[in-house]
Every structure is written in structure tokens, then in C-alpha cells.
C-alpha positions in Angstrom: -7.6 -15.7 -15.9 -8.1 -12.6 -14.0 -8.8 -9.1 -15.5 -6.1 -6.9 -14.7 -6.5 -3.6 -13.1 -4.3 -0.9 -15.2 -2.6 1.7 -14.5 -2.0 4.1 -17.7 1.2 6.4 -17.2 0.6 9.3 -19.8 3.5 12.0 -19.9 3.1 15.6 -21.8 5.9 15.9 -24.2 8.2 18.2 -21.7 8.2 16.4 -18.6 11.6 15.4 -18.0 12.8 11.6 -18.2 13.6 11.4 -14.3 9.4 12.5 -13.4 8.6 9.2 -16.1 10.7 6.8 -13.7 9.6 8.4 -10.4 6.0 7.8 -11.7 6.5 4.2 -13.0 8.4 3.7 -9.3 5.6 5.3 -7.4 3.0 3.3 -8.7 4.8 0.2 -8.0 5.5 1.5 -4.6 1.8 1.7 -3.9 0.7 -1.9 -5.7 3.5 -3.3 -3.3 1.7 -2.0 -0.1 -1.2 -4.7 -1.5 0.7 -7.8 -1.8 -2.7 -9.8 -1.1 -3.7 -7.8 -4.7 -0.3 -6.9 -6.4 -1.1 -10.0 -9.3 -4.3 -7.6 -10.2 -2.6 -4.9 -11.4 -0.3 -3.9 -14.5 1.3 -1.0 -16.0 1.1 0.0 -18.8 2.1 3.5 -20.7 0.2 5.6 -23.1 1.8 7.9 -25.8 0.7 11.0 -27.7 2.9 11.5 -30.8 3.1 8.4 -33.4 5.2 8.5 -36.6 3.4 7.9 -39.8 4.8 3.5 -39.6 2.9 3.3 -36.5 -0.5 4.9 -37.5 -0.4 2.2 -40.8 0.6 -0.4 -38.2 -2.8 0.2 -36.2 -5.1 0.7 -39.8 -3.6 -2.9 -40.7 -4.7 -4.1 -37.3 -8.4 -2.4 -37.1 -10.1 -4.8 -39.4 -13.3 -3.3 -38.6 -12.2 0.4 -39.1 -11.1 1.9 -42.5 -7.6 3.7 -43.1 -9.5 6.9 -43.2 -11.1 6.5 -40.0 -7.7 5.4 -37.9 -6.3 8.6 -39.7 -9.0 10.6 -38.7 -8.1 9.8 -35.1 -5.2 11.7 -35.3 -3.5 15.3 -36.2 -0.3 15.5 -38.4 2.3 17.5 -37.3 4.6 19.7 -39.2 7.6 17.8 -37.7 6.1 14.5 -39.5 4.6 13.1 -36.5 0.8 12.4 -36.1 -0.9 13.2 -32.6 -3.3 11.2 -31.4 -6.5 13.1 -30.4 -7.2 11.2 -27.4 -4.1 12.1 -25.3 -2.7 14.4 -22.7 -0.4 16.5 -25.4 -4.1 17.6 -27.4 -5.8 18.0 -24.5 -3.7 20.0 -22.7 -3.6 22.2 -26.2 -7.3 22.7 -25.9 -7.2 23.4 -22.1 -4.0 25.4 -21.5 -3.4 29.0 -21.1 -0.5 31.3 -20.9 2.0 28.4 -20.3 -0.3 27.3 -17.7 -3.1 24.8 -16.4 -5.7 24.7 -13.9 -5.6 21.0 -13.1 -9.6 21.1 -11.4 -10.7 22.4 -14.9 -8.5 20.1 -16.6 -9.7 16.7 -15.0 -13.4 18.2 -15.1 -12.9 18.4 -19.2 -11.6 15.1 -19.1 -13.7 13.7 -17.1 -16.8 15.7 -17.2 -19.4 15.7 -14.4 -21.8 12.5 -14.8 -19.1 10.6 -16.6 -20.3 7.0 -15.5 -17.2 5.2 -13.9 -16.8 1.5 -14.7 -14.6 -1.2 -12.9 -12.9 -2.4 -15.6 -11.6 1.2 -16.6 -7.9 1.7 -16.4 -6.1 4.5 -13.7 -4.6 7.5 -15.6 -1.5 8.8 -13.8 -1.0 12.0 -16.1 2.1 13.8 -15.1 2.1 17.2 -17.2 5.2 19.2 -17.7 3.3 23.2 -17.1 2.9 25.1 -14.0 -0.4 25.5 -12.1 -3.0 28.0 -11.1 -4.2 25.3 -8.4 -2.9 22.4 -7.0 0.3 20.3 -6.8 -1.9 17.2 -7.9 -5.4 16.3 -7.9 -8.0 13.1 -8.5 -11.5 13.3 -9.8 -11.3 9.1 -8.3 -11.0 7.7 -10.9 -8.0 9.0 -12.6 -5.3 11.7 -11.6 -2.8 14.8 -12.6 0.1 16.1 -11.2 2.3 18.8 -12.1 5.9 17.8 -12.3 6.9 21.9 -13.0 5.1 22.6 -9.4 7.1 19.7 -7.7 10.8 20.7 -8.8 13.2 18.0 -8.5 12.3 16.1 -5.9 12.3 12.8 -6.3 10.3 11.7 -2.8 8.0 14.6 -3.0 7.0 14.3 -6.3 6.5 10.5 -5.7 4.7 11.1 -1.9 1.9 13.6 -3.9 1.4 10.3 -6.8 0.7 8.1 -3.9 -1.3 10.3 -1.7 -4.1 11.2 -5.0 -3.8 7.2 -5.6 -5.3 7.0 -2.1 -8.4 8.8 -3.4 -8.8 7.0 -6.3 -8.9 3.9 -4.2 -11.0 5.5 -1.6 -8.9 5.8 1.0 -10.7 8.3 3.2 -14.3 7.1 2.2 -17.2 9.7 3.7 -18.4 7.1 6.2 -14.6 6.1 7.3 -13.9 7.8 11.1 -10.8 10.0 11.5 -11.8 11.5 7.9 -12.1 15.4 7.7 -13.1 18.0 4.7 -11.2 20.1 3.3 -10.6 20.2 -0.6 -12.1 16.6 -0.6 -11.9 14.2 2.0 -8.5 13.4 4.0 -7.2 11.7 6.8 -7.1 13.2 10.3 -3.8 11.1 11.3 -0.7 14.0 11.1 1.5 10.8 9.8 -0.3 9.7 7.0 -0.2 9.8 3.6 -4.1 11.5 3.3 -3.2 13.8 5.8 -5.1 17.1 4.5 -2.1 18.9 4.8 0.1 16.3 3.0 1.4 18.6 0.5 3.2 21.1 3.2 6.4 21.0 4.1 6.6 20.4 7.7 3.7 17.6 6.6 6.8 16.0 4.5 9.8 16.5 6.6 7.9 14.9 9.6 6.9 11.6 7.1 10.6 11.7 5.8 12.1 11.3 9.4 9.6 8.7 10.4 11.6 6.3 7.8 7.8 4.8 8.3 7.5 1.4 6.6 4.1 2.7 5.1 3.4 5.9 4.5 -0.3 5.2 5.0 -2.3 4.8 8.5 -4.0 1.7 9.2 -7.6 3.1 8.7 -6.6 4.5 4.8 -5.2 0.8 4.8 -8.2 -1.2 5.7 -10.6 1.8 3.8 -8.5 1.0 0.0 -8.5 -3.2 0.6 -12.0 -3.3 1.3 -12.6 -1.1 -1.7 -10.2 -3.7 -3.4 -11.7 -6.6 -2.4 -15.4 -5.1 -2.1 -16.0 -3.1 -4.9 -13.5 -3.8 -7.4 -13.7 -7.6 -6.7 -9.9 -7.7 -7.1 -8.8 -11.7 -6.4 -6.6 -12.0 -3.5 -3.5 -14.8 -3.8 -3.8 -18.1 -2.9 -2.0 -17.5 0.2 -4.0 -15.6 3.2 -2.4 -16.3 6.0 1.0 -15.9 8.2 1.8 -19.2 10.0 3.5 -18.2 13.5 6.2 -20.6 15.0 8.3 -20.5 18.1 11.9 -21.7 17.0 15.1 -20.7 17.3 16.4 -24.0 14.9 18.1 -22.1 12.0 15.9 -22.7 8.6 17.4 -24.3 5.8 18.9 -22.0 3.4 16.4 -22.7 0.5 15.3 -21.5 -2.8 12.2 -19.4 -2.9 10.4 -18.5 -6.6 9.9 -14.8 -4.9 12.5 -13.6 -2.4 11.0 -10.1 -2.5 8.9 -10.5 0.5 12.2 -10.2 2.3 11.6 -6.1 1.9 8.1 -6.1 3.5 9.3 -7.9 6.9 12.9 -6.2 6.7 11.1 -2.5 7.2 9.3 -3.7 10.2 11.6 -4.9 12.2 14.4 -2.3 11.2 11.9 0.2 12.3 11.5 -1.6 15.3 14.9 -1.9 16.1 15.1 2.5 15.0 12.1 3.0 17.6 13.6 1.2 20.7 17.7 1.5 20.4 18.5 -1.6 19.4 21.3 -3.1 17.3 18.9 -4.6 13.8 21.9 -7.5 12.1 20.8 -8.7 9.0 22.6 -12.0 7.1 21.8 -10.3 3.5 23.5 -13.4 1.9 20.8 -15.7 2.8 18.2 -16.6 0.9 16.2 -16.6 3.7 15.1 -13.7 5.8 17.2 -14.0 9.0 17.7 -11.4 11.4 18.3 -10.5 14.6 17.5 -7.8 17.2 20.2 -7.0 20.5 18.9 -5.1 23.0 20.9 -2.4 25.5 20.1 -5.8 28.0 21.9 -8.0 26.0 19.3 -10.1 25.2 18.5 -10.8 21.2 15.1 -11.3 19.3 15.7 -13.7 16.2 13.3 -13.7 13.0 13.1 -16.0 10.3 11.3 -17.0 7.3 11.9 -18.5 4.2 8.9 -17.4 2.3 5.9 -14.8 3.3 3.6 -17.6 5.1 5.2 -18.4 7.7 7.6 -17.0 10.0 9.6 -18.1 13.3 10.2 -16.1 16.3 12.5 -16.7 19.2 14.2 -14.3 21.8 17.0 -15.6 24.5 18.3 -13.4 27.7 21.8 -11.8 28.5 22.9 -15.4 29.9 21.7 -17.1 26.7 18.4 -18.5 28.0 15.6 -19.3 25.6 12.4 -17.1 27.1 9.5 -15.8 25.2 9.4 -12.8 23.3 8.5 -9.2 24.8 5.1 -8.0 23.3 6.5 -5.7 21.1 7.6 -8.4 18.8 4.2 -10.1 18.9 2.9 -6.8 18.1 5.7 -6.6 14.9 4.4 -9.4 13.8 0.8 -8.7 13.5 2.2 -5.3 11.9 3.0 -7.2 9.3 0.6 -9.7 8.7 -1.6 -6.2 8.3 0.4 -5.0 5.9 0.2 -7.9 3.8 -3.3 -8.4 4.1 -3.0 -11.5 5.5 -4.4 -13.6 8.8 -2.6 -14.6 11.9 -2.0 -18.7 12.1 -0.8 -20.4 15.0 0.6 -23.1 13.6 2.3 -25.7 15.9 3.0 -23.5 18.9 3.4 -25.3 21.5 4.0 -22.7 24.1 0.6 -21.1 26.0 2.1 -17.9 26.8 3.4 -17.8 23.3 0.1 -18.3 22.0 -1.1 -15.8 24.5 0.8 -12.9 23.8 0.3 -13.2 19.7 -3.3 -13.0 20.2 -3.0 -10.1 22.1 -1.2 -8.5 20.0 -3.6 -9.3 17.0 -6.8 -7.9 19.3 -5.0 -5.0 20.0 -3.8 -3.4 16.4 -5.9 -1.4 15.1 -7.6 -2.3 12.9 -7.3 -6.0 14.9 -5.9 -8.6 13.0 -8.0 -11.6 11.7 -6.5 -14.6 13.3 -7.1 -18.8 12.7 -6.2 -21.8 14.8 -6.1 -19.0 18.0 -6.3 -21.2 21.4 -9.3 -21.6 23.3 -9.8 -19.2 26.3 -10.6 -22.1 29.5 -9.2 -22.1 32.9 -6.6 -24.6 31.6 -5.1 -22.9 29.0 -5.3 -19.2 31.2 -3.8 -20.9 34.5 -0.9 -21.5 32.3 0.2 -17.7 31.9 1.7 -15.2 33.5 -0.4 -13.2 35.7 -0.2 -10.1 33.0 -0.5 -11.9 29.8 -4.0 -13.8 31.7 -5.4 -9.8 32.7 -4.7 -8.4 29.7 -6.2 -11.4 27.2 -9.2 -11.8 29.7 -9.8 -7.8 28.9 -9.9 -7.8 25.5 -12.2 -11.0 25.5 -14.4 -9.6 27.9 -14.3 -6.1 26.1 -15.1 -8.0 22.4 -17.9 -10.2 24.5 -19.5 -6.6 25.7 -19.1 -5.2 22.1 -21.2 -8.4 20.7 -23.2 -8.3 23.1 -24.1 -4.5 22.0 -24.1 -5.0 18.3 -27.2 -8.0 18.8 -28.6 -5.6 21.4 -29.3 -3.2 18.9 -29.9 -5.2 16.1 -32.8 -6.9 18.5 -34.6 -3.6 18.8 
């Protein structure tokens, strides 16, 4: 059995109820972005104040500790209660002043400089109730803090700054990533990410929040935290890696899947699609399977369907009714989200060459590209078989990948 990655929500003893769900919902916003990981992680939530029942509770379990010692662990309270000396309530009594916290100080006396960091050591999300002398949030990456006082009541802010120091604990904007500049730490050049280094701002926020972005994260931070993932933490990935592609306009069987929630990951990139280029995005939310459609100013309609996250059919038909092959921008949808679960690009049974074509082009050209399997192979028979713009533009990318290859055993040779 795997050993889970936690995540350790610890709360102050003021912070409001509403900043404990936003946090528990914030986290679990960002494990989602990690499908290809999510069965890693757990969370879990520390507290700081135990009545007397629970402290006898943890002597009777601590076989190898005496009743004095477990005692000794914590301070009793006038009201009763016994505080535990390792938690954010004593800490933040040994730290705090005048009703308020530096939170650079803070996570340098928790985590003091030369602390050695360990794998198997569980993610703090502290959320503390005071105001502070610097900084909305901030991680030392490995843990974080946030003020919930600095963030008022709002609920997407206050979940936006969780998510953006998450990023640096999973090394998001890495010193040898490009796009990455410094200031207060490393961040993301990208004015639409999440690591942008001026995240906190307003404008920063406003401009995220009309996006209506199905991940709040650019595609570098992306690829920088799942190699970290996969690299450094040796997280397991799930058993299934890979998106099988089909042209088919057949309608699927309305089946029973164990997980239906993948329906929300595919659902956000093709309603953002649809947002992006005017067209009408129809949803049958009473299947079990994802089915919807896209219709275009034109008249014509782009179908998508799939009953489960590995494989997915795509079909488009004219104003008269006509089957024809997608526009690129679905190809490119579609290796969108194969990204953003982590997963490669199969071509299944296609049957069609320009089918095949276009979704290769479209997994060459995201950036980061898109790892594909089963992809066609590139002779005069297969290319004489296109359109005279699919054939130009998969011939350039080839070539430009062949001269890259080329370049990289160039330099390796000298």
C-alpha cells in the first residue's frame, strides 16, 4: 500500500468556521488539479486544545510513554482544557505581539533555518486568526500560514492565496524553471497564473476571476509541481495513464461508472471553450455519461463523449448535417485536457488520417507538448492523405522536433 502524502489543516482558536471549510475546500481544489496523484494524498486535521478524557485516551494508548510524560506534553488551562505544546494556539503565544504576527518570523521559529526536510513529512496548512505585519500568506516549502484576519471574508481570495503558497511547497516555480522571476521568492512570469508575483493584488485577482480559467495555474507551474510529484516525492501515479481518442458520433451507452467525477475536469474545458469562441455549450446533466455538445454561430455542432476518464469520442457535423472532422480547436481541447490530467494522448481505433493528423498536431503544439502513444507513422502514404494544411503544418513540427534532436546529440557529441 502506498504512503500517503498529508496535508495537516491546523486552525488558531479564533479563526472563524467558514476560513476551516474554505481551507479543507482549497486543498482539495488543488489535489484535484493532480488526478494522475489525487490517491496519494489525505487530509487530515490537527487540534490544539484537548479535554482532560482525551489526554488519558492518548496515555492508555502510548505504551511506551508514561502518564507523566503524555501530561508533560501539554499545558492545563484555567477553563479545564489541556493545550498541547506542539500546536499553532502555543506557538503563536510564544511568537505573537500586540494582537499581531509576523508570519516570516513565525514560520522561521517553526521551522528554523537547517531544519532537514523529509519526504514522508506531512504539509501544514496553518490558517491563524491575528492580523499581520507582513504578508497575506507565506511558505518556508515545506509547510505554510496564512492570515484569515488579512483576507476578510472572501471566500475565493482567501482560497486563491492557499493555492498559490501550495504551489511553492510543491515547487512550482523551481530556480531552473524558465518564465520564473524574483521577487519575495520565486514566481511565475505568466500575468494569468496562480504564481504570478503579484498574485495577491487586486487587479491580479479580478483578471483570474473573469478568466472563469479551468485551472488557475499555467502550464509550466503545471509540469514544474508533477515532476516534483512524480520525481522527487515518488508519488505513484493510477493505473490509468492514458486518454484513448475515438472518432464517433454513435451515442455511448448510458452506463454505470465507480467515479463519475471526472465529468467536472472535461466539463470546464469545453465550457471554456464554448465562453472563448461564442458558442452555444448544451450539456445532458442527467446522463451518466459525459455528453455534450458545442453549436457554433455556422450552425454546425461539435459532440463530446465519454463514459469514464480514458477514453473519449469526438465528432463535429456541418450546418446541412454532414459528418466532417473537427476544427483544430477541439483537437487542441482535447490535448488540454489529457494535460490536465496528467495523462497521454492514445489513438485508439481511428480510422480517419486527417483525424489522426490534426490530434497530433494539436499534442506537438501545447505547451508543454503532450506525450502521445499509438500516433501514426509520418510516410508519403499516410501524408498524401491530408489536407494540404494539416500535411504543412504536421511536416513543420516534425521537421522542427527532427532539428531540435538533431541539436541536443550535437551538443551532447562535443
Amino acid at each position: 500500500m502506498n504512503k500517503k502524502k498529508t496535508f495537516a489543516l491546523e486552525f488558531d482558536k479564533g479563526v472563524d468556521n467558514d476560513f476551516k471549510v474554505w481551507t479543507r475546500e482549497a486543498v482539495q481544489d488543488f489535489i484535484n488539479l493532480f488526478p494522475e496523484f489525487k490517491d496519494n494524498f489525505q487530509i487530515n486535521q490537527d487540534q490544539s486544545y484537548y479535554t482532560r478524557q482525551e489526554v488519558e485516551d492518548i496515555a492508555a494508548r502510548s505504551s511506551d510513554v508514561s502518564r507523566e510524560d503524555v501530561f508533560s506534553m501539554f499545558v492545563p488551562q484555567s477553563n479545564g482544557s489541556y493545550l498541547k505544546k506542539e500546536s499553532l494556539d502555543y506557538d503563536l503565544q510564544q511568537v505573537s505581539q500586540n494582537g499581531r504576527l509576523d508570519l516570516q518570523k513565525f514560520s522561521s521559529f517553526r521551522t528554523p533555518p537547517g531544519t532537514s526536510f523529509t519526504i514522508d513529512a506531512p504539509v501544514t496548512v496553518s490558517i491563524i486568526s491575528l492580523p499581520t505585519t507582513f504578508a497575506y500568506g507565506i511558505s518556508d516549502q515545506k509547510d505554510l500560514y496564512v492570515s484569515a484576519a488579512q483576507c476578510g471574508k472572501n471566500k475565493d481570495y482567501f482560497k486563491q492565496i492557499i493555492m498559490h503558497e501550495l504551489g511553492h511547497v510543491f515547487r512550482a516555480t523551481h530556480e531552473n524553471r524558465r518564465n520564473n522571476v524574483e521577487n519575495l521568492g520565486s514566481h511565475c512570469t505568466d500575468k494569468d497564473c496562480l504564481m504570478y508575483e503579484h498574485a495577491y493584488t487586486a487587479a491580479s485577482f479580478n483578471r483570474r476571476q473573469t478568466l472563469a480559467k479551468a485551472n488557475p495555474f499555467c502550464n509550466d507551474c503545471m509540469e514544474s509541481m508533477r515532476d516534483y510529484m512524480e520525481n522527487t516525492l515518488k508519488l505513484q501515479r493510477s493505473n490509468s495513464h492514458s486518454i484513448e481518442v475515438e472518432h464517433s458520433s454513435e451515442p455511448l451507452q448510458d452506463e454505470e461508472t465507480e467515479d463519475r467525477s471526472f465529468k467536472s475536469g472535461i466539463r470546464q474545458v469545453f465550457k471554456a471553450a464554448a465562453q472563448k469562441e461564442g458558442a452555444v455549450y448544451k450539456e445532458n446533466i442527467q446522463a451518466k455519461i459525459y455528453s455534450a455538445t458545442l453549436t457554433h454561430a455556422d450552425g454546425s455542432v461539435d459532440k463530446i463523449q465519454a463514459a469514464n476518464p480514458s477514453k473519449v469520442y469526438l465528432s463535429s457535423i456541418d450546418a446541412s448535417g454532414q459528418d466532417k472532422i473537427p476544427e483544430m480547436e477541439r483537437f487542441n481541447n482535447i490535448a488540454e485536457y489529457a494535460f490536465q490530467q496528467g495523462k497521454t494522448i492514445s489513438f485508439g481505433n481511428i480510422k480517419s488520417p486527417e483525424f489522426k493528423a490534426r490530434l497530433m498536431i494539436a499534442c506537438q503544439n501545447h505547451r508543454p507538448p503532450v506525450k502521445m502513444k499509438g500516433m501514426p507513422e509520418l510516410d508519403n502514404q499516410f501524408l498524401n492523405k491530408l489536407s494540404p494544411e494539416t500535411k504543412k503544418k504536421l511536416q513543420s513540427n516534425n521537421s522542427q522536433s527532427a532539428a531540435a534532436l538533431q541539436q541536443k546529440i550535437n551538443s551532447q557529441g562535443r
